[in-house]
C-alpha positions, 0 to 999 in steps of 0.5 A: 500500500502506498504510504498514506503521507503521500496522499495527505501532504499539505492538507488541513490536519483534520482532512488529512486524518479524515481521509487517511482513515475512512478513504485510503482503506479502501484503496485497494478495492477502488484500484480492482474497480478502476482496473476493471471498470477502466480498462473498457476506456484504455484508461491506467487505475492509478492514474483514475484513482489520482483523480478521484481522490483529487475529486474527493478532497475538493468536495469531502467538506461538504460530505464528511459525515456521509459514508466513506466508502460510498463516497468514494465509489459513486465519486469514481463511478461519477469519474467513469461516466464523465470520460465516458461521455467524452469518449467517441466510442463506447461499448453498451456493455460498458454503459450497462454495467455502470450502471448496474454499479450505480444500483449496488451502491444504492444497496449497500 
């Protein structure tokens, strides 16, 4: 696992420790779904995984309190949609298995 300070550098002390401890645990399952959900889009997972903690660093003040791990997936699948949507091609698979994505995270 990849050592959290590098993640958590130069933010505020208790976003740093907020994440440290309800995100990165996660990280090993959000890599198997990038790899997964990503390679349909030729994308690299840790390259998506940047960009989803980016993503949830800008926005985790207004969601702290919401769960972590829901958080996370629904900003990465959100990630997903959005290159998606930008991409020229794009399998119906693809489309149909985000968002039977969405769905299980809905469940959970």
């Amino acid at each position: 696992m990849v050592s959290r300070w590098r993640y958590c550098a130069g933010v505020d002390e208790t976003l740093e420790d907020w994440f440290c401890r309800e995100i990165l645990p996660y990280e090993a399952a959000l890599m198997r779904y990038l790899a997964k959900k990503g390679s349909a889009l030729n994308l690299d997972a840790q390259d998506l995984r940047n960009e989803v903690y980016v993503r949830i660093l800008e926005s985790a003040d207004h969601v702290k309190s919401a769960g972590a791990r829901a958080f996370l997936f629904s900003t990465a699948r959100n990630l997903l949609v959005d290159l998606a949507r930008r991409s020229r091609v794009v399998s119906i698979e693809f489309v149909e298995d985000l968002e039977a994505s969405n769905v299980l995270l809905r469940i959970q």
